[in-house]
N, C-alpha and C positions, 0 to 999 in steps of 0.2 A: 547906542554906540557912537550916536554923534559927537566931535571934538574926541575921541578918545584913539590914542595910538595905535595901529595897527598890530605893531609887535606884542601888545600888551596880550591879544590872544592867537599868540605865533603864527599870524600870520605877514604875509612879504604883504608890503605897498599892493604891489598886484592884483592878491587875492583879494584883499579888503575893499578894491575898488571894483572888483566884479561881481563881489557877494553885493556891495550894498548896492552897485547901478542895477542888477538883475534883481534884488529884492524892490528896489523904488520903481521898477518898470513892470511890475505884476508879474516877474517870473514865477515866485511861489503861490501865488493864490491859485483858489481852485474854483473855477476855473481857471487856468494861465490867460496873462491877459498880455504873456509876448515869450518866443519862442528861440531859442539859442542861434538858429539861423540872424535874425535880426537884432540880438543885443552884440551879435560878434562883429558887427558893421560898424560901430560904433568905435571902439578900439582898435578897429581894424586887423584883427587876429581870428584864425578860422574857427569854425564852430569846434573841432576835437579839440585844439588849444582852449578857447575858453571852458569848454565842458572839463578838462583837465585841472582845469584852474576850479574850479569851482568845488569838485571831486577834493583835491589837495587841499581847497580855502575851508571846505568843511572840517573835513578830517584834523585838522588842528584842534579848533576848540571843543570837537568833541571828542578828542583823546585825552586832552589835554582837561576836561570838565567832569568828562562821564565814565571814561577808560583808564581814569590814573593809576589802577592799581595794577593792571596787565595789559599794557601798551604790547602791541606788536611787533617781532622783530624786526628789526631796522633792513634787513637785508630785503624783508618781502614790501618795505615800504619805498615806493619811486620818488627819486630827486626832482626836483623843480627847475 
């Protein structure tokens, strides 16, 4: 994903920049090697906000990848 535009997989500046800082900082390995409390120090936005954002920054390329053919209504999906 490195050099490639955020929007490219609908996601905002935002999300792109918390999926890859929390991917580069061991959030998905297993075991986690750092925890939402401590990656949300960093952009200084609370842990519900970044767990927000991460929750939204997924749910794009995997609607958008894996879900193309019956996306979910718009109405039960939250604005950013």
């Amino acid at each position: 994903m490195e050099g490639e535009p955020p929007g490219r997989y609908g996601l905002t500046d935002e999300q792109y920049e918390a999926l890859t800082a929390v991917w580069e900082q061991g959030y998905y390995t297993v075991p986690r090697e750092a925890d939402l409390d401590a990656l949300a120090e960093e952009p200084d936005i609370s842990h519900q906000a970044l767990s927000e954002r991460l929750r939204r920054g997924i749910d794009a390329p995997v609607q958008d990848t894996l879900i193309v053919d019956d996306p979910p209504p718009e109405a039960d999906r939250p604005e950013e």
